[in-house]
LOROMI-700635 format. One record per residue: residue in three letters; chain; x, z negated, y of N, C-alpha, C, CB in turn. Coordinates in Angstrom, 3 decimals, decimal comma, padded with zeros to 6 digits. Glycine has a CB too. Layout:
REM residues N
<site code="ala" unit="A" n_xx="X" n_zz="Z" n_yy="Y" ca_xx="X" ca_zz="Z" ca_yy="Y" c_xx="X" c_zz="Z" c_yy="Y" cb_xx="X" cb_zz="Z" cb_yy="Y"/>
...
This chain:
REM residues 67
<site code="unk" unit="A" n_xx="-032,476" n_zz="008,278" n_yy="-016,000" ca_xx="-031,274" ca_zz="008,783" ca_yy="-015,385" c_xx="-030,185" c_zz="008,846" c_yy="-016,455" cb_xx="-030,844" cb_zz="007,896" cb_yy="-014,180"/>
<site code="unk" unit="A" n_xx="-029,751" n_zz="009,668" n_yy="-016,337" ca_xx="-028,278" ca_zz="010,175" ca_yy="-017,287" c_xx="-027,411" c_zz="009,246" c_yy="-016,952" cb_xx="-027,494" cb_zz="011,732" cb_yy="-016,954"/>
<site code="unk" unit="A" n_xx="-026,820" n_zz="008,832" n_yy="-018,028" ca_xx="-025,515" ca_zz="007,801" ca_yy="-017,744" c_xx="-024,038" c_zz="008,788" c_yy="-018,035" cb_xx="-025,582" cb_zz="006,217" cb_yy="-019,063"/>
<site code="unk" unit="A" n_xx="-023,288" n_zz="008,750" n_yy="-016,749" ca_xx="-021,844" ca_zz="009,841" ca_yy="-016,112" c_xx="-020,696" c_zz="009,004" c_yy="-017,244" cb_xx="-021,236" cb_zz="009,536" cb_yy="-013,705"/>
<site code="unk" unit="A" n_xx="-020,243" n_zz="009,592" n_yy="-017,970" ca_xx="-019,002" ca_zz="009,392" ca_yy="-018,949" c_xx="-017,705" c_zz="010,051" c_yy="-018,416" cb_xx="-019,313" cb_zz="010,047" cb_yy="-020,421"/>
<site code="unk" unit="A" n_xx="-016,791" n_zz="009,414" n_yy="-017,630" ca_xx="-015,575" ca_zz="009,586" ca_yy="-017,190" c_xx="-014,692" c_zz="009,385" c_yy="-018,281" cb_xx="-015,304" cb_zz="008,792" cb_yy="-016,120"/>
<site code="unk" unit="A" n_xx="-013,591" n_zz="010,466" n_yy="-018,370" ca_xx="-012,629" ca_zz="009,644" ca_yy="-019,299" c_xx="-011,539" c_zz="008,718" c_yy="-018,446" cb_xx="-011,762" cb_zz="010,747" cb_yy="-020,292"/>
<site code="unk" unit="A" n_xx="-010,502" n_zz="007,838" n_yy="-019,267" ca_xx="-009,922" ca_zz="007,208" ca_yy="-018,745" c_xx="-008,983" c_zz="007,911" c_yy="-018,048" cb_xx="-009,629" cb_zz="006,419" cb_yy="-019,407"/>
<site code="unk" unit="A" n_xx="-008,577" n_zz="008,856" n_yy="-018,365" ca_xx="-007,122" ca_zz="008,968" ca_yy="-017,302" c_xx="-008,027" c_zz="009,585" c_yy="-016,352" cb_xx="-005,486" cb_zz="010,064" cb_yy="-017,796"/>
<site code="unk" unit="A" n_xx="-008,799" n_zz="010,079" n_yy="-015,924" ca_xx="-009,716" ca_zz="010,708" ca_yy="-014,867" c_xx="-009,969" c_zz="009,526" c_yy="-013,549" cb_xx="-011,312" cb_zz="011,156" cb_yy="-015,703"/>
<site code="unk" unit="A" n_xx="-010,428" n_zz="008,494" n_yy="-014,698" ca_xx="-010,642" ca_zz="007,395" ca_yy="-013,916" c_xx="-009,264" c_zz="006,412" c_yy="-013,438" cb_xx="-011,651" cb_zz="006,614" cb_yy="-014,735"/>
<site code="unk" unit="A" n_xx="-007,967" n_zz="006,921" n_yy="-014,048" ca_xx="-007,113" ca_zz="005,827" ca_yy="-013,745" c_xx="-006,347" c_zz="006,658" c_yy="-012,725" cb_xx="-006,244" cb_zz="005,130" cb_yy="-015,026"/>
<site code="unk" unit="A" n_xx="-006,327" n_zz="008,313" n_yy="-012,620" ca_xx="-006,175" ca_zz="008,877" ca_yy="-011,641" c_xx="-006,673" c_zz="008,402" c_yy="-010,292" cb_xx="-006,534" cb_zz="009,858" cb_yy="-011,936"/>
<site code="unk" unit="A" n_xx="-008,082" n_zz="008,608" n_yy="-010,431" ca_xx="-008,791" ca_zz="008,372" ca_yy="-009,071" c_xx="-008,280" c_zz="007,054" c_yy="-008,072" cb_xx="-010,376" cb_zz="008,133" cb_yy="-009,453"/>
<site code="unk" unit="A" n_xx="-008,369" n_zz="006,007" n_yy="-009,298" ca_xx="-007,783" ca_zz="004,707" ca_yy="-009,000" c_xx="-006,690" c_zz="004,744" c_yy="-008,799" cb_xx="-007,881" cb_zz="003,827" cb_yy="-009,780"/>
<site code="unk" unit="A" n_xx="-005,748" n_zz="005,202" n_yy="-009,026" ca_xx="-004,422" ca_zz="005,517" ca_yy="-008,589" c_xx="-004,069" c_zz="006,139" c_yy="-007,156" cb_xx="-003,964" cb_zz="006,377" cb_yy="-009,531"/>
<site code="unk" unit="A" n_xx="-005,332" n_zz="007,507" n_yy="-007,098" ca_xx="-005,479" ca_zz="008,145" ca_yy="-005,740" c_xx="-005,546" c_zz="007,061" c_yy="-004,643" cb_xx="-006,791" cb_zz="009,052" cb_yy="-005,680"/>
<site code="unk" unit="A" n_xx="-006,926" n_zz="006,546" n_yy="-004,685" ca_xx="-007,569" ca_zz="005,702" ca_yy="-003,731" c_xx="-006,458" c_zz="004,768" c_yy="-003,310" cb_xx="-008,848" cb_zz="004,953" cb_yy="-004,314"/>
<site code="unk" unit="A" n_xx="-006,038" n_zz="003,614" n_yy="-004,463" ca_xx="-004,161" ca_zz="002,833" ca_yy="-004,070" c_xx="-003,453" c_zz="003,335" c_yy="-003,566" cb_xx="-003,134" cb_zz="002,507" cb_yy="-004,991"/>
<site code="unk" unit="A" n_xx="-003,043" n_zz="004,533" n_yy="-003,103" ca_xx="-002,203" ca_zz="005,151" ca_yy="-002,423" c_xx="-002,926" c_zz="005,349" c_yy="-001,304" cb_xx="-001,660" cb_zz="006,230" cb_yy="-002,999"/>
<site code="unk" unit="A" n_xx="-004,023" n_zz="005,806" n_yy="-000,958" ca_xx="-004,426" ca_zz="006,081" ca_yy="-000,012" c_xx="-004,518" c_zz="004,653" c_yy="000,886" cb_xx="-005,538" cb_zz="006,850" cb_yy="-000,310"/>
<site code="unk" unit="A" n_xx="-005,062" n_zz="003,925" n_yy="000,536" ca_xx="-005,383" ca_zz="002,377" ca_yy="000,796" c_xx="-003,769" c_zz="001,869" c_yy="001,333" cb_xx="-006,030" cb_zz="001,428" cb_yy="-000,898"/>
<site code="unk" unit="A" n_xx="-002,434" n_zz="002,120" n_yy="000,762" ca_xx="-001,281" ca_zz="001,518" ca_yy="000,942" c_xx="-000,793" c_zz="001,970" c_yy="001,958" cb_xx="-000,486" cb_zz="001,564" cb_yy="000,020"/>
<site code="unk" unit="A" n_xx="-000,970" n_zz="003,461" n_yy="002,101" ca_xx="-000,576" ca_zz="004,355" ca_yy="002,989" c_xx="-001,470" c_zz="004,462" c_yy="004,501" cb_xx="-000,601" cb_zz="005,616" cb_yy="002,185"/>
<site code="unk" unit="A" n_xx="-002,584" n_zz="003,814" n_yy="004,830" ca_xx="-003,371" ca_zz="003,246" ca_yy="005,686" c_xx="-002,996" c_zz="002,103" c_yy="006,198" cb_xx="-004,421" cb_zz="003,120" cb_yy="005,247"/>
<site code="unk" unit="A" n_xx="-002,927" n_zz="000,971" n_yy="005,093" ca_xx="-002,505" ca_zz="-000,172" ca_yy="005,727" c_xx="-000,805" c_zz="-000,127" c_yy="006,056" cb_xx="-002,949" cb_zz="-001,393" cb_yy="004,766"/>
<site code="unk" unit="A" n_xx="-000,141" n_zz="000,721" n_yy="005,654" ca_xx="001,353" ca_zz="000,858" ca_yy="006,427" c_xx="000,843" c_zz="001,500" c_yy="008,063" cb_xx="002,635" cb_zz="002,243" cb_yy="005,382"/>
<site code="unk" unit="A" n_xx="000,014" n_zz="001,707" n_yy="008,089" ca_xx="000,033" ca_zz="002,549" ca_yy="009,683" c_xx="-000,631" c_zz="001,232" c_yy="010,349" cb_xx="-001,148" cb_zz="004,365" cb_yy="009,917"/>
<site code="unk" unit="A" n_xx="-002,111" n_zz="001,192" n_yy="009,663" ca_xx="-002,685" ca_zz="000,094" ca_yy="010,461" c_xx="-002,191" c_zz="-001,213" c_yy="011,106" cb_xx="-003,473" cb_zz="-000,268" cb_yy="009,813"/>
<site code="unk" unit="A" n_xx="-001,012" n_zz="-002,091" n_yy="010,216" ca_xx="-000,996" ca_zz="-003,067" ca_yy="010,488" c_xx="-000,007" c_zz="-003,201" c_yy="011,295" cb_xx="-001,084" cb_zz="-003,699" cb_yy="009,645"/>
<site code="unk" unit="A" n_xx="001,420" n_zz="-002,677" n_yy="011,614" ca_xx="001,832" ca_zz="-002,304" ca_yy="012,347" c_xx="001,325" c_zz="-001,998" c_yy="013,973" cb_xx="002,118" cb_zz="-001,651" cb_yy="011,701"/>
<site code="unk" unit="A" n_xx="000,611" n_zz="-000,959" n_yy="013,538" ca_xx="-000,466" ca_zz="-000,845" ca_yy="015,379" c_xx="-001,460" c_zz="-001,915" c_yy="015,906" cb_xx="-001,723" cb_zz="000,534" cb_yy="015,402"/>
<site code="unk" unit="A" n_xx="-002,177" n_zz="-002,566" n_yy="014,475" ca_xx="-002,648" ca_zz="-003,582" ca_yy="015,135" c_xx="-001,582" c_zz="-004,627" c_yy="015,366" cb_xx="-003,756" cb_zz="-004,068" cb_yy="014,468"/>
<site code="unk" unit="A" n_xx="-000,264" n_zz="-004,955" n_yy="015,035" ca_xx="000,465" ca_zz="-006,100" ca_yy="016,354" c_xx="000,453" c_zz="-005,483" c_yy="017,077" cb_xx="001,842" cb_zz="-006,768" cb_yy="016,457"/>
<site code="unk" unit="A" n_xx="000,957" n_zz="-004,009" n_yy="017,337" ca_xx="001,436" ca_zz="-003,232" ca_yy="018,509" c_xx="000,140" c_zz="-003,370" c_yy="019,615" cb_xx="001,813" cb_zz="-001,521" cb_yy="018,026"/>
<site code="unk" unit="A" n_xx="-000,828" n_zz="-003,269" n_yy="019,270" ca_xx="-002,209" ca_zz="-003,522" ca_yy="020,134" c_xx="-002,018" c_zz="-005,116" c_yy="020,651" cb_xx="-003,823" cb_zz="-003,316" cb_yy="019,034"/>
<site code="unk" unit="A" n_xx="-002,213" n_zz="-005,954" n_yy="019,932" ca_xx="-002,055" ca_zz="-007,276" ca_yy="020,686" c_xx="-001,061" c_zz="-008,019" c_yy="021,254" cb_xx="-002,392" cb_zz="-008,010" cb_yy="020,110"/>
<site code="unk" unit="A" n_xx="000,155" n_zz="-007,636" n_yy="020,663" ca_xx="001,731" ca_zz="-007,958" ca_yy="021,491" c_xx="001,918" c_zz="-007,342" c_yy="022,308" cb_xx="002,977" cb_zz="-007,814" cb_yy="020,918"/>
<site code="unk" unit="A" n_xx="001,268" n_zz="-005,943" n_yy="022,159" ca_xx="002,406" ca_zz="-004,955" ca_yy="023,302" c_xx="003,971" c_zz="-004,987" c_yy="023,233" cb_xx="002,226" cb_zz="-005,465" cb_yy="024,911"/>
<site code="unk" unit="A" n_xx="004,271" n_zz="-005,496" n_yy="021,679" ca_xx="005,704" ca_zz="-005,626" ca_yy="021,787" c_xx="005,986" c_zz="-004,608" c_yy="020,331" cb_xx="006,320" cb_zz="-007,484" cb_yy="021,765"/>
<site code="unk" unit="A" n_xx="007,225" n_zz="-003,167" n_yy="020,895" ca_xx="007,239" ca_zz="-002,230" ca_yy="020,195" c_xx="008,166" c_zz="-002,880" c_yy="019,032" cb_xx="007,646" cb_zz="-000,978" cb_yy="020,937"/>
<site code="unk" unit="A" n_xx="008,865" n_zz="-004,122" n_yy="019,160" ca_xx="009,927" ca_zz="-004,664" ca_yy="018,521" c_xx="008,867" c_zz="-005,635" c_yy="017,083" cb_xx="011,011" cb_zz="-005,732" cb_yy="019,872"/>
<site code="unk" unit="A" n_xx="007,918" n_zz="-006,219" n_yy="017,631" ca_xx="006,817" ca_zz="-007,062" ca_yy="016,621" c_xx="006,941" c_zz="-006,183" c_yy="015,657" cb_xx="005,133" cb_zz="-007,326" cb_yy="017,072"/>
<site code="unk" unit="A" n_xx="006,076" n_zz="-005,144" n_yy="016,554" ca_xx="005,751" ca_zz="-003,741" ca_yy="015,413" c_xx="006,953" c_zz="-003,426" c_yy="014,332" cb_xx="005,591" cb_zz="-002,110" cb_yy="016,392"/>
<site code="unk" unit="A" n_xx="007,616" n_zz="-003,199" n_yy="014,904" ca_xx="008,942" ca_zz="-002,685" ca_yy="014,160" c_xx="009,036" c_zz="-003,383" c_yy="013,288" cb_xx="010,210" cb_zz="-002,648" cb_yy="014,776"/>
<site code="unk" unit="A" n_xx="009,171" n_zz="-004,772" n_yy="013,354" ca_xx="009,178" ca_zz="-006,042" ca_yy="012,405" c_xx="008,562" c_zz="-006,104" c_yy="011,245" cb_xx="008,690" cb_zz="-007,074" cb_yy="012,949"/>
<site code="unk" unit="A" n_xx="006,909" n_zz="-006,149" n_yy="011,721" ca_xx="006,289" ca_zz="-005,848" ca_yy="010,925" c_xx="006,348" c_zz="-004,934" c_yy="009,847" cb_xx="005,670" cb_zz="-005,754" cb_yy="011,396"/>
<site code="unk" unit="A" n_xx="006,006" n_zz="-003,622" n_yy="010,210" ca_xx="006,462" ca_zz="-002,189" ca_yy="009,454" c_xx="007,901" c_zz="-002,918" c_yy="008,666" cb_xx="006,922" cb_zz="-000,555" cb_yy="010,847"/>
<site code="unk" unit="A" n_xx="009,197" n_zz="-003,099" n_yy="009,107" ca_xx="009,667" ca_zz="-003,367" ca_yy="008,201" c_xx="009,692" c_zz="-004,493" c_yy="007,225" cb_xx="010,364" cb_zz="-003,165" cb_yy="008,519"/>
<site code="unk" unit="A" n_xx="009,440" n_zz="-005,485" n_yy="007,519" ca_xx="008,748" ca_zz="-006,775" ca_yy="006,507" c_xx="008,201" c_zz="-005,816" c_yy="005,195" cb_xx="007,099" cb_zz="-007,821" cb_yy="007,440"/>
<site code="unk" unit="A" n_xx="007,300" n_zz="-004,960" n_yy="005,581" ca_xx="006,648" ca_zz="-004,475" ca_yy="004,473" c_xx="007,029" c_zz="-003,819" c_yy="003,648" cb_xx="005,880" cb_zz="-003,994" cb_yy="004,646"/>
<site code="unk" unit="A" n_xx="008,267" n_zz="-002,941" n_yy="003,586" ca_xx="008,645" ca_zz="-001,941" ca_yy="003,347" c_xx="010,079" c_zz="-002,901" c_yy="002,829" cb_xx="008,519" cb_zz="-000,769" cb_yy="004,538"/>
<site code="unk" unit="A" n_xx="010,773" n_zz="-003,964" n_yy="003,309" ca_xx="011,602" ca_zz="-004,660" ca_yy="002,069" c_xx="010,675" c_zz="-005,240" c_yy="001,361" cb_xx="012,705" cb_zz="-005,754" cb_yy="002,404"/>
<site code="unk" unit="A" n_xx="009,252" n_zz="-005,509" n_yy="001,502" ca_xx="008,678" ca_zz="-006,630" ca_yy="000,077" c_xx="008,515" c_zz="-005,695" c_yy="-000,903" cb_xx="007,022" cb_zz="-007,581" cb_yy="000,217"/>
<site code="unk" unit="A" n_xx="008,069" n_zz="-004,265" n_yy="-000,447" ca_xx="007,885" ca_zz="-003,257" ca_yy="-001,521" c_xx="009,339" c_zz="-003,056" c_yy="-002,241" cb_xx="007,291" cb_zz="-001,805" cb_yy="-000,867"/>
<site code="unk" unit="A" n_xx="010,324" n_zz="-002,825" n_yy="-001,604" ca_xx="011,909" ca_zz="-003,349" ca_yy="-002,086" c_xx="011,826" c_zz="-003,807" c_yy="-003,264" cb_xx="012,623" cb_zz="-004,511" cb_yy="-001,276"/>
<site code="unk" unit="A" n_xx="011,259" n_zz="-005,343" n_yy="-002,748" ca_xx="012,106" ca_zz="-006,625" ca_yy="-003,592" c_xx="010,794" c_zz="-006,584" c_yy="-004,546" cb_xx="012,563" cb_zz="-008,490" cb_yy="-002,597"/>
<site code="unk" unit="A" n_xx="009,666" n_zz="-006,286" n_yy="-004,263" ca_xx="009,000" ca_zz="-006,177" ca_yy="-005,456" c_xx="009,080" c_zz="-005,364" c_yy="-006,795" cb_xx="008,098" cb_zz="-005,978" cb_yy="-005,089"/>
<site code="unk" unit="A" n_xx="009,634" n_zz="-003,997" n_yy="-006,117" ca_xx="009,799" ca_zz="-003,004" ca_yy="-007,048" c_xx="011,317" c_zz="-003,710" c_yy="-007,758" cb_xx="009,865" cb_zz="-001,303" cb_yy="-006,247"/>
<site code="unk" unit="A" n_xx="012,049" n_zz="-004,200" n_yy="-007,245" ca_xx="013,367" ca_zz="-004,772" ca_yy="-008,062" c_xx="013,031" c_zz="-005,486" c_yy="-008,820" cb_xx="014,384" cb_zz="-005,454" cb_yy="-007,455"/>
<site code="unk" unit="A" n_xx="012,067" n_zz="-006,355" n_yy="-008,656" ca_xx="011,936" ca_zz="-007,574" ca_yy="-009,572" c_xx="011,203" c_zz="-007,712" c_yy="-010,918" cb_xx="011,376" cb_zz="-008,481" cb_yy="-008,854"/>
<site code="unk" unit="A" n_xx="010,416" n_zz="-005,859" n_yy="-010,262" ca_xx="009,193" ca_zz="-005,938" ca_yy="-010,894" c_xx="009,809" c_zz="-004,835" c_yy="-012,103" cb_xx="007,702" cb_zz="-005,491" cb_yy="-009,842"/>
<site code="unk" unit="A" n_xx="010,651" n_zz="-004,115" n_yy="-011,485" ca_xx="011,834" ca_zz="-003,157" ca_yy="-012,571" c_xx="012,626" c_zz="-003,894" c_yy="-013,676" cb_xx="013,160" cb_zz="-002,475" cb_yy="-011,640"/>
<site code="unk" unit="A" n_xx="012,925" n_zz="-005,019" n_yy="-013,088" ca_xx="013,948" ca_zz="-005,869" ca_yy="-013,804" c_xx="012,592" c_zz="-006,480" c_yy="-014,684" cb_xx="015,081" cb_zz="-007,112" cb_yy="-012,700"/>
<site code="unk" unit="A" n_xx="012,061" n_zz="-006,890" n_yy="-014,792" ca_xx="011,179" ca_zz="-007,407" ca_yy="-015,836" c_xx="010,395" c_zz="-006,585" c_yy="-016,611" cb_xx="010,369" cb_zz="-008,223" cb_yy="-015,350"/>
<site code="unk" unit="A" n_xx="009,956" n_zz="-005,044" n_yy="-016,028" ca_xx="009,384" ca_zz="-004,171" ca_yy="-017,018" c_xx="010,684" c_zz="-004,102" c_yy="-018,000" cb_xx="008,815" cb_zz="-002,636" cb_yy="-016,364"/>
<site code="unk" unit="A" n_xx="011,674" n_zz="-003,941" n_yy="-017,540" ca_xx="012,724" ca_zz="-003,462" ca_yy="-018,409" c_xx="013,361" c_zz="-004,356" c_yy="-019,606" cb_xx="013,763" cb_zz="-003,116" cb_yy="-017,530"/>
């Protein structure tokens, strides 16, 4: 069998694709799954936003130290 030679940015694309796809799933999913077991539209809300300041405070922290 032939051994498949990817180059790197091909491969750091894909990997890049898939992380987004994966982030952008679990922003829907986890959200609906409280919404499924609370039945409370406010959990949900909670949730969803919890996530969306850690991405916040991560990207701040994580800016301030690349920099």
């Amino acid at each position: 069998m032939s051994e498949r030679r990817y180059s790197p940015l091909a491969t750091l694309f894909a990997a890049t694709f898939l992380f987004r796809i994966g982030n952008a799933v679990a922003a829907l999913a986890l959200p609906w799954f409280v919404l499924s077991h609370t039945k409370s539209a406010a959990w949900a809300g909670a949730t969803a936003a919890s996530s969306v300041i850690a991405t916040i405070i991560g990207a701040w922290v994580g800016g301030g130290l690349v920099d």
